[in-house]
C-alpha positions, 0 to 999 in steps of 0.5 A, a space after each residue: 518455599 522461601 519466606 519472601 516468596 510468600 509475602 511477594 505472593 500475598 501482596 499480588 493477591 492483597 492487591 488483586 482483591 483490592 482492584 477492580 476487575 476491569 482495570 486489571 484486564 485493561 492494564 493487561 490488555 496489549 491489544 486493546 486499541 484506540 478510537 483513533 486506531 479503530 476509525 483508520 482501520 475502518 477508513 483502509 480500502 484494500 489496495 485494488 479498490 483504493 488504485 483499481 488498475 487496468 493494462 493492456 495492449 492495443 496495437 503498438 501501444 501500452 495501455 495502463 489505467 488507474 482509477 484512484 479512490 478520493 482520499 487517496 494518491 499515486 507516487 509518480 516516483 514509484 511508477 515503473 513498467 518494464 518491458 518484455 525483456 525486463 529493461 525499463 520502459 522509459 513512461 512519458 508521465 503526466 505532470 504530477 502535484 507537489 506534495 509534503 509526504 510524512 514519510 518520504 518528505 516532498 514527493 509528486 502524487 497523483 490524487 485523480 485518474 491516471 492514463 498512460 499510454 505507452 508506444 511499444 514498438 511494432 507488432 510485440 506479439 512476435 516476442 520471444 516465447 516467455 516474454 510476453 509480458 510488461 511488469 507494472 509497479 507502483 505505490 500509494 497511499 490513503 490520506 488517512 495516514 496508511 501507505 500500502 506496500 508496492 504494487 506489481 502487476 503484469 499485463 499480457 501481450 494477448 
């Protein structure tokens, strides 16, 4: 064994001996996490109670229901239904509130409820078999400070 190799390991055990054994293991711990980090993760709804969704068709319309948690909100730009086809759906939307996001700078947000009813021409249930449904996308956030992934969900012609 090579003399330096020995002075090296002496040393880590000299300074071993002379540390406390709690800040040993805090210094290695890579996963230790703050106060902070811990009260958001406590605060992070899952994404179907934070947006709770709900669509369906009734007659000739589109029917597409969020409930938004307090302390949470909907992007208008990322709200998008494409129809039977897959071509977009061109969605009236309810005006929205200006908002200064940390992540995609000055954005529209809906923070309550939000109702979209959506005129889908008549009798849909005669659709090309396989294309019976409309593909729903959207994405929010928790004021907290956690953004959850982009939302696709699909609602049934029946």
């Amino acid at each position: 064994m090579n003399r330096y190799s020995s002075i090296k390991i002496g040393l880590l055990i000299w300074i071993s001996i002379q540390t406390p054994v709690p800040a040993v293991a805090a210094a290695f711990d890579f996963f230790q996490s703050t106060d902070t980090q811990n009260e958001l993760a406590s605060q992070i709804l899952p994404v179907d109670t934070a947006f709770e969704f709900l669509g369906f068709v009734q007659g000739e319309r589109l029917q597409l229901l969020w409930r938004v948690e307090p302390g949470h909100y909907l992007y208008q730009s990322r709200l998008k239904v494409a129809g039977l086809g897959g071509e977009s759906v061109a969605v009236k939307l309810p005006q929205a509130e200006p908002y200064n996001d940390e992540y995609f700078g000055e954005v529209l947000i809906y923070r309550q409820d939000l109702a979209l009813d959506i005129p889908i021409g008549p009798d849909p249930s005669k659709a090309e078999a396989g294309s019976k449904q409309f593909l729903i996308e959207y994405q929010g956030c928790a004021e907290a400070g956690y953004c959850y992934p982009p939302q696709k969900r699909w609602v049934d012609l029946d």
